[in-house]
N, C-alpha and C positions, 0 to 999 in steps of 0.2 A: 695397586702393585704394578711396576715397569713390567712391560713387554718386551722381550727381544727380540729381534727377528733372526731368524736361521741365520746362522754363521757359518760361511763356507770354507771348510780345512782342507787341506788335502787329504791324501786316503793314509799316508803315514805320518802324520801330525807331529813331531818329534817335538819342536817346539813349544806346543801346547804342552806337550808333556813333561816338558823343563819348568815351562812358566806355573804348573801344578805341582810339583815334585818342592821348587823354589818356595813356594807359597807355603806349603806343609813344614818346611826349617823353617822358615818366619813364623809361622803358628808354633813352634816346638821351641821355638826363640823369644815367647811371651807374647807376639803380637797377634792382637783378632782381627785375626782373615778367615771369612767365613765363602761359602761357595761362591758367592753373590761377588764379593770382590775379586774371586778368583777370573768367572765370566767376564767382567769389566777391565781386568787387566789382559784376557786376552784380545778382547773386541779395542782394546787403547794398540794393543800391539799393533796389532792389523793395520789399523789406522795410520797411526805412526809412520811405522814400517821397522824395520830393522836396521839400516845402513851406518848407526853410528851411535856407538857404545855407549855416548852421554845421552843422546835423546833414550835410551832402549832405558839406561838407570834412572832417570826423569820421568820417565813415563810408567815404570812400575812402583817407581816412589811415590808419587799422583794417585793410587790404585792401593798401596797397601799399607802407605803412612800415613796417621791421621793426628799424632802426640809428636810432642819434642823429645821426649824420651824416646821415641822408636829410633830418631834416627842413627844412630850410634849403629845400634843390634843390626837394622837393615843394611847398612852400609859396609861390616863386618862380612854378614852373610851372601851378601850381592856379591864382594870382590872373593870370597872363597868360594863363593859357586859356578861364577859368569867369568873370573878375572884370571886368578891363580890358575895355572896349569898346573901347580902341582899342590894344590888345595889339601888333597888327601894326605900325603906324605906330612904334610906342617900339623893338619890335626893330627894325627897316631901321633905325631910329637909331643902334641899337649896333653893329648889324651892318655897312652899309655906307662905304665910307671915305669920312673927312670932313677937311678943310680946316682948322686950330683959327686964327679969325683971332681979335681982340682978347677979346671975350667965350671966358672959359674950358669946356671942354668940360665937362660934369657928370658922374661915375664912375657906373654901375653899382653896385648894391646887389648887397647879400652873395648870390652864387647867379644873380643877374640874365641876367651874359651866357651863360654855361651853359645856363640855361632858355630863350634866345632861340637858340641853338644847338639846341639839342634840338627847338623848334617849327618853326624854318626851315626847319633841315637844311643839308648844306654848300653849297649850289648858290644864290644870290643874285637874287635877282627882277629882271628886265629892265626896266627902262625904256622906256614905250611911245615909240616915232621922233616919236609930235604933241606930247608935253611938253619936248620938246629944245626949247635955243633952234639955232634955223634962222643964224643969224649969230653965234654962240659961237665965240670964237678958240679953235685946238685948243693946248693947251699941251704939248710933248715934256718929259718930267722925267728925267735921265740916273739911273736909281738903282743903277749899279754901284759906287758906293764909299756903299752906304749901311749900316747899320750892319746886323750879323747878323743872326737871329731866334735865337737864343740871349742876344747881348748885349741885345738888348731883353726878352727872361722875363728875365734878370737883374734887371733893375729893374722888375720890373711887381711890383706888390703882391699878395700870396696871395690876398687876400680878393675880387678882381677877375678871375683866370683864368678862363676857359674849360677845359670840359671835357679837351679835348684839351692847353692849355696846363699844366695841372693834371698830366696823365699824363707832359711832357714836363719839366717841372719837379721830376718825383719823380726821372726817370732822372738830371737834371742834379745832384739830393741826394743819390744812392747812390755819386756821383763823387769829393765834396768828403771833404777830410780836415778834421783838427784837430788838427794838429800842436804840442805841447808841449815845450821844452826840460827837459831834469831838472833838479834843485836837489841844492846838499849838503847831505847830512844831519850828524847830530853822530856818526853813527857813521865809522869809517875804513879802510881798509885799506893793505896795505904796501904801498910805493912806493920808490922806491934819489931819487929826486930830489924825495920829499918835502917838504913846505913846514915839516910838523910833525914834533918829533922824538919817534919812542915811545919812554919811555924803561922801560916793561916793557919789552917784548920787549928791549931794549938791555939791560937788568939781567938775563932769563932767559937769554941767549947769555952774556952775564960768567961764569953762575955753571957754564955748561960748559965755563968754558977755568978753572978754576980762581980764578974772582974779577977777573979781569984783562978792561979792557975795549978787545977788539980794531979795535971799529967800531962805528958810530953807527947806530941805525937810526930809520927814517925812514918818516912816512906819510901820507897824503892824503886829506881827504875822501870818504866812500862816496857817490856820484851814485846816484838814486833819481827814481821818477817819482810826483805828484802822482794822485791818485783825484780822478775828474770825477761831481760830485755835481747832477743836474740837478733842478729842482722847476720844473714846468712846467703852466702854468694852463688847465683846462680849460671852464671856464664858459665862459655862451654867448657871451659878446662874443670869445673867444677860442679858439672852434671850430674854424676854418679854419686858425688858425695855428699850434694845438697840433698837427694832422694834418701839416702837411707840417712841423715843427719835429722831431715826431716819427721821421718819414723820416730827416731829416738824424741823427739820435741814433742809430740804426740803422746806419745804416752808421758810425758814428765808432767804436760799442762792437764790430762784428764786424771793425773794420779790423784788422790787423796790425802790427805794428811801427808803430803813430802814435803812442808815449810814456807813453799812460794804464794807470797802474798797473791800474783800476778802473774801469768806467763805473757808476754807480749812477743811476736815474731813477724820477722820482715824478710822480705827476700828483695834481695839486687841485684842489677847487671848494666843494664844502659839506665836504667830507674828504679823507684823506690815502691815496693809492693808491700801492705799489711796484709798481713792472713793470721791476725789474730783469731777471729773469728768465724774463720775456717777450720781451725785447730780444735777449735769445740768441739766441733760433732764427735761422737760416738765412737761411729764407725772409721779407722784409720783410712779406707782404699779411697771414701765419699770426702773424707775431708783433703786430703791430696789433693783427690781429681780436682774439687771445687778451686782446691787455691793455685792447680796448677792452672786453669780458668781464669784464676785472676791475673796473676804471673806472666804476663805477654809475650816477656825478653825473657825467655827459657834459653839455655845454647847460646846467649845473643854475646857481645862485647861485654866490658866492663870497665865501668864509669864510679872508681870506689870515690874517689874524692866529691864528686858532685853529689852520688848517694848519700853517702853522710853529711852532708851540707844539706840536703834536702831533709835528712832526717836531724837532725840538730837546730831547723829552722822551725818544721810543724810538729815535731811529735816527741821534741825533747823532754817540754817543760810537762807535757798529757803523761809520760808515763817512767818519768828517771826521775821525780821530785821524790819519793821513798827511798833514797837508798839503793837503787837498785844496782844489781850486777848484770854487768855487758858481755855476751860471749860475740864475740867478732868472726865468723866461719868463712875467709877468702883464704887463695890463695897468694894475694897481696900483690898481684901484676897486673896493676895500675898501668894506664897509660897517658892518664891528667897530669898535669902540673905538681911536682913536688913538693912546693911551696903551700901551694891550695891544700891537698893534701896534710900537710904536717897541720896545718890552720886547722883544721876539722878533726882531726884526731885528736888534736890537745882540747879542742872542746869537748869532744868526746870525753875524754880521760877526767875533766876535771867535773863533769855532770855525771860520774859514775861513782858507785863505791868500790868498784874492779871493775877494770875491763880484760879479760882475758879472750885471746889472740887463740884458735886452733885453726891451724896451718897445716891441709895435708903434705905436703911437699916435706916436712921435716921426717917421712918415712924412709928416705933418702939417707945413709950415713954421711955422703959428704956434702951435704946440704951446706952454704952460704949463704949470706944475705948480701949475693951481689946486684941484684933486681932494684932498681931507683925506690920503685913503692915497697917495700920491704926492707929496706936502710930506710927507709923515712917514717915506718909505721912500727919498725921494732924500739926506738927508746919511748915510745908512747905510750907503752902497755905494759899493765903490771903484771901478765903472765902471758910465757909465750910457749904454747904445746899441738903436740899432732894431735891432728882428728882422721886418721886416714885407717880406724879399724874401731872393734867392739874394743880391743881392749883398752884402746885410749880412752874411748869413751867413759868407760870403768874408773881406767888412771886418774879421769876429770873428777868424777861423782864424791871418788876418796879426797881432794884436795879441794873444792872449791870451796869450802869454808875457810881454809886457811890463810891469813894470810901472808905468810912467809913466802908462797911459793911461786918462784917466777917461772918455775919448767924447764925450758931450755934458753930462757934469754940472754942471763949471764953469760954463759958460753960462748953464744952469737954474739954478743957485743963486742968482746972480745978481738973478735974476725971484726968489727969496722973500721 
């Protein structure tokens, strides 16, 4: 075990007592900081020094980031703690309940209410008795027929929970199925009320009675189940919702009897990652961690055109020769060649038996498909819907057998 040598503070340490106090919201904020990194981010301070805001965020980022996932929550929490002078005032904002009358309420950024959770804490600050109004009608609001808190994380956007909503949202993903009906294949087997008649087998019975044919025989369609082929986009605009998209993949591949021949999953950003075999294990937290281990370019750029090139080159004909259906999880803001791009997508399309498109950005009402990769990846898909909450996810489970159902692509087309 490290030894430290005595670390000399002054006799009113204030800052030590920020870099402590800081440390405990990053703990209350999901991340493990344990004492150990607490001593080492003071002893990097020291070192350091303090003189200038990037090196001070640098140097505790060094100290109590160790995931791609932290850094979002840390960065949140560092500028409401070290940054905002008026930190407090924006959380009571988020935190306490509000009234939405004609002016719209403004969402929280990525990590926001998390980190105001994390500085609060769950207990809500009082209201001093002299800033009431003294003549305020009291209002009784009856809220027994109001709607669950389950129905409501239904539709709350991933990218907007709370810590605790986040944890509650995973249990609610380990729940959901995706259920598949089979398809006939051209193979058959024997049936007595077959639609079709075989007439080997009918000719190999003849030829045991002597040539004479005593009975007709007959047979049906072999029913088979489709491989679910996921490519699911990890850059950073789509961090939060590869993570809990990922949950819901997890439990679909270790379900039982839900219809998939196959689950196969990929993640992309500047390159092509399988974690099929991550997705295995058992336990959801170990199969993550492992395949976020494999997943290099977490947070990183995004490279959709050459991912799918790469994955249309080696892994097409391994695991789309079944039938299978393609769910596609980007945001679709490419910055490769649109040409390149359109070339991979229509191989894509034409090696699938659906490929369906969930696009968080369609949580948006006035979503367009003015973005080059997104005019060039929406006539390539035979369904195009949000993935930016549980209940889309739901909205998926009910329709992906179908298929009539394009989502919202008609619409968008429409707009090109």
């Amino acid at each position: 075990m490290a030894e430290y040598i005595p670390l000399e503070l002054p006799e009113n340490p204030r800052l030590a007592q920020n870099i402590i106090h800081f440390a405990r919201a990053l703990r209350r904020a999901g991340l493990p900081i344990g004492p150990g990194r607490v001593i080492d981010a003071i002893r990097a301070v020291e070192a350091a020094g303090f003189s200038d805001r990037m090196d001070f965020y640098w140097t505790l980022h060094a100290c109590f980031v160790n995931r791609p996932e932290h850094r979002v929550i840390y960065a949140q929490v560092f500028r409401l703690y070290w940054r905002d002078p008026r930190y407090l005032e924006h959380m009571m904002s988020m935190m306490l309940p509000a009234v939405r009358g004609v002016q719209e309420e403004k969402l929280a950024q990525s990590g926001e209410k998390r980190a105001a959770q994390a500085l609060l804490g769950d207990e809500m600050p009082d209201i001093p008795e002299g800033e009431q109004e003294e003549d305020g009608t009291e209002i009784e609001v009856d809220a027994s027929m109001t709607i669950s808190t389950e129905e409501k994380l239904k539709s709350l956007d991933f990218e907007q929970m709370s810590t605790e909503e986040v944890a509650q949202a995973k249990r609610m993903l380990a729940r959901l199925t995706l259920p598949v009906k089979p398809f006939a294949s051209r193979r058959s087997i024997a049936a007595k009320r077959g639609l079709r008649t075989d007439y080997r087998k009918t000719m190999r019975n003849a030829l045991r009675q002597g040539g004479e044919i005593h009975s007709i025989s007959h047979a049906k369609p072999r029913l088979r189940w489709p491989n679910l082929v996921v490519l699911c986009d990890i850059s950073g605009s789509m961090s939060q919702y590869s993570r809990m998209v990922l949950h819901f993949l997890h439990a679909v591949a270790n379900e039982k009897g839900a219809g998939w021949a196959k689950v196969h999953a990929f993640t992309f950003g500047t390159r092509l990652t399988n974690i099929t075999r991550h997705l295995a294990t058992r336990d959801v937290d170990a199969a993550l961690k492992s395949a976020g281990a494999e997943a290099q370019d977490w947070e990183g750029g995004t490279r959709i055109g050459d991912c799918i090139h790469e994955f249309n080159r080696d892994w097409s004909r391994r695991v789309m020769g079944q039938g299978a259906v393609v769910l596609l999880i980007t945001d679709g803001l490419d910055r490769g060649e649109p040409a390149d791009l359109a070339h991979e997508m229509q191989r894509l399309q034409l090696s699938s038996r659906r490929l369906i498109w969930l696009n968080p950005l369609l949580r948006w009402d006035e979503f367009a498909p003015k973005a080059s990769g997104i005019r060039t990846m929406l006539p390539l898909v035979d369904s195009f819907r949000a993935g930016h909450s549980i209940q889309s996810l739901e909205d998926l489970a009910a329709v992906i057998s179908s298929h009539d159902d394009a989502g919202e692509k008609a619409r968008l087309m429409s707009l090109l």
